[in-house]
N, C-alpha and C positions, 0 to 999 in steps of 0.2 A: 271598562272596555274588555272584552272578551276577544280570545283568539280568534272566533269565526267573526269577529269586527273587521281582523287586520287585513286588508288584500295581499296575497302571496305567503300568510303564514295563516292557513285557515283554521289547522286544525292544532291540537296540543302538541301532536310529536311534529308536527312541521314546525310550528313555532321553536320548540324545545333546538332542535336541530338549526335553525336560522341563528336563536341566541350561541348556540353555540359556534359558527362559523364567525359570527362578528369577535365572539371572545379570542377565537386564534387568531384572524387577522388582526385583533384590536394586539395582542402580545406579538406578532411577528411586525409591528410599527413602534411598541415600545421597544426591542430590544436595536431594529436596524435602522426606524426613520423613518418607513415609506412600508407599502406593503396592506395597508386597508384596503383601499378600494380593489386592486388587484387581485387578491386573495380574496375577497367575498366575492366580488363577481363570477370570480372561477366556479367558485363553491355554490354560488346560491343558483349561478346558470343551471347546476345540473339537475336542479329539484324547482325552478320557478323559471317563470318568461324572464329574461334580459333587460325587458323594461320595469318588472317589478324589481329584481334585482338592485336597477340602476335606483328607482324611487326609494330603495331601503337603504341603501349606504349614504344618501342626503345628510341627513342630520349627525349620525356620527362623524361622517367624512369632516362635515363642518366643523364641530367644535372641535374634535380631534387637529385638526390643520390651524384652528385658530389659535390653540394651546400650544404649538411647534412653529406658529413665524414670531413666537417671543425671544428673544427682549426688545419692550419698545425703543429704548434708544436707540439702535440700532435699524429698527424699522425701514425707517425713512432712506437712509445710506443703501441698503439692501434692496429696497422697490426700487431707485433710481436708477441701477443698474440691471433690473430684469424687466422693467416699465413696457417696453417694447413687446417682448414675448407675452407679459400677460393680454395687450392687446390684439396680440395674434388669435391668444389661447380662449379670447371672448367673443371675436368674432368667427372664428371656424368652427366654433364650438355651435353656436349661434346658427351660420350658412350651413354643418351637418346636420343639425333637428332639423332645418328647414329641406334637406335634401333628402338625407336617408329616412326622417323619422323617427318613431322614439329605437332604442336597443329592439330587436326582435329578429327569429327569423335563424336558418341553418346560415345566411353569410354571418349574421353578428357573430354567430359564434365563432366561425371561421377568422373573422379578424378578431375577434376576444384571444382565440388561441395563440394566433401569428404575432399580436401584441405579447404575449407571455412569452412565447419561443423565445423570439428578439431580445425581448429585455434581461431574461434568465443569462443569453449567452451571450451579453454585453457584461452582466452584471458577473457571471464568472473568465471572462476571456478578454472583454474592452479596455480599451484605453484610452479614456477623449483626449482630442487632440485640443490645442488653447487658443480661443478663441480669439483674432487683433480686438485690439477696443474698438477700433476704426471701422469691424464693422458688426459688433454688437448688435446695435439696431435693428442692420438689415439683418441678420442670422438669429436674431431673436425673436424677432415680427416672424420668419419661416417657421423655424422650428416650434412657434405658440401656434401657430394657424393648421399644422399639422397635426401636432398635437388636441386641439380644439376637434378637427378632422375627427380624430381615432376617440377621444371622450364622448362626442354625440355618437357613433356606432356600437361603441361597446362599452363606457361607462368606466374605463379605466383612462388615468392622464398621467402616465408615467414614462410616455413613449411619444415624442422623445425628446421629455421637457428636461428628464432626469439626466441623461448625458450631455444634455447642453449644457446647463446649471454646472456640473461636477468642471466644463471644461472652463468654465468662468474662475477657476481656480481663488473662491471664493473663501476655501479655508473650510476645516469641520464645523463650527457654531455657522458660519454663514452660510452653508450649503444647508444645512439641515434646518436654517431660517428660511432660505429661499424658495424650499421645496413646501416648508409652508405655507408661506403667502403663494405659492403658484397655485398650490393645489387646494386650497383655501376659494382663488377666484375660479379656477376650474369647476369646484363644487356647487360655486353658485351658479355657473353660465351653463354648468350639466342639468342641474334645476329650472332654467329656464327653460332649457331646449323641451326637458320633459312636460314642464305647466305647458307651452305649446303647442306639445302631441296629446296632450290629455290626459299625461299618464303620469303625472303629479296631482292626486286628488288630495282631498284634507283626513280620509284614511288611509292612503298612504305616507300622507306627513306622519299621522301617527304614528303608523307601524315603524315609520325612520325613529323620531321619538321613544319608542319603547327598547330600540336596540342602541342608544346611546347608551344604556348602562353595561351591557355585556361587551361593549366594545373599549368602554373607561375601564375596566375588570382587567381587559385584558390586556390594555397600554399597562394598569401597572404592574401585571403579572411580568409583563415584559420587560419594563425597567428592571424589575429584582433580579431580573434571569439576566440581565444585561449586565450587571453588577460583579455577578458569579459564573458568568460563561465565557466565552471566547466568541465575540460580536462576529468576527470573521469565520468563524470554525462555522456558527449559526447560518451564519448568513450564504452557506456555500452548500448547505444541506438544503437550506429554503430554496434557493437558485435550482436547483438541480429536481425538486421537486415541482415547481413550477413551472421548470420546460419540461416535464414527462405532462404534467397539468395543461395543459396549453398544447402537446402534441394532441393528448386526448380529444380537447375540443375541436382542433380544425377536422381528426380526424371523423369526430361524430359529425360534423358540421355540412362535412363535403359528403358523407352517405346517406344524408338526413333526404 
């Protein structure tokens, strides 16, 4: 398979440049957890459509998410408490493709951006509040369907599953499980929304397929650096780049 194969990486330096963007996002999710699909969408919006974008982060997003709602014993105990939100986060995921269509377009980007804003300055200023258990469900079921919402528009699902998750006061191993089985089932209901619109073809499956390795490269470049850095020190440079990233966007988005 050649690069003029791939849809949205036609040629060598786009390709060269796409493996590369998955490499950084794939090491800014080894070192904090979360941060794949976020960070390539950012990145890949500004050199490809929003709906290839979204068709490229499929397969990594996948197994990368599948490899992070491990350990299985624990599996079971962790979905029974977020059960509800993933059903939110499949069916809005679901009623967006069917509304908005696949990612495209100066609003996607607009809510691409306003999704980064948000998240950066929750991620260096928020503080979830805890959720009763009593009402779980219902705050679950909202906050997945909302989120499912913002996944079909703009192909990111961290907004705003990851501050409800954190207010579940689930613990470090169980938040950073939880965040993978979410975003795990997000991945696929983002894949359906796109087979949908038509913009999940089986050269796009590829080109998802060909960027699992630069994005596994860069989970464990991430993990080393996780080892040897200060997780929080990292994590507040990422934050602060990705709200100037995401001003960027809405601001191309609304001139466009």
């Amino acid at each position: 398979m050649s690069a003029a194969d791939l849809p949205g990486v036609g040629t060598p330096a786009l390709l060269a440049a796409t493996a590369a963007i998955f490499v950084l996002a794939g090491t800014v999710k080894g070192v904090v957890g979360l941060g794949l699909p976020t960070i390539s969408m950012a990145m890949l919006a500004l050199i490809m459509a929003p709906a290839q974008a979204a068709a490229l982060l499929i397969v990594p997003s996948l197994i990368t998410n599948l490899w992070q709602a491990r350990p299985w014993p624990t599996l079971l105990r962790v979905w029974r408490r977020i059960a509800a939100m993933q059903i939110g986060v499949g069916v809005g995921t679901l009623a967006g493709a069917a509304w908005f269509g696949a990612p495209a377009g100066h609003w996607a980007s607009v809510c691409l951006g306003a999704a980064l804003v948000a998240y950066a300055a929750w991620g260096m200023f928020g503080a979830p509040p805890t959720v009763p258990a009593r009402r779980e469900g219902a705050l679950g079921a909202a906050a997945g369907a909302v989120t499912g919402l913002i996944t079909a528009a703009t192909g990111v699902f961290v907004i705003p599953a990851v501050p409800y998750l954190q207010a579940l006061n689930l613990g470090k191993d169980g938040l950073i499980q939880a965040m993978g089985i979410s975003f795990t089932l997000s991945t696929v209901a983002l894949a359906a929304g796109l087979w949908l619109n038509g913009s999940y073809t089986p050269g796009a499956a590829g080109a998802s397929v060909l960027m699992l390795l630069p994005a596994l490269a860069g989970m464990a470049l991430g993990q080393w650096l996780r080892s040897r850095l200060s997780a929080r020190a990292f994590k507040q440079c990422f934050m602060v780049s990705l709200a100037l990233l995401g001003a960027y966007q809405v601001a191309q988005g609304l001139s466009g």
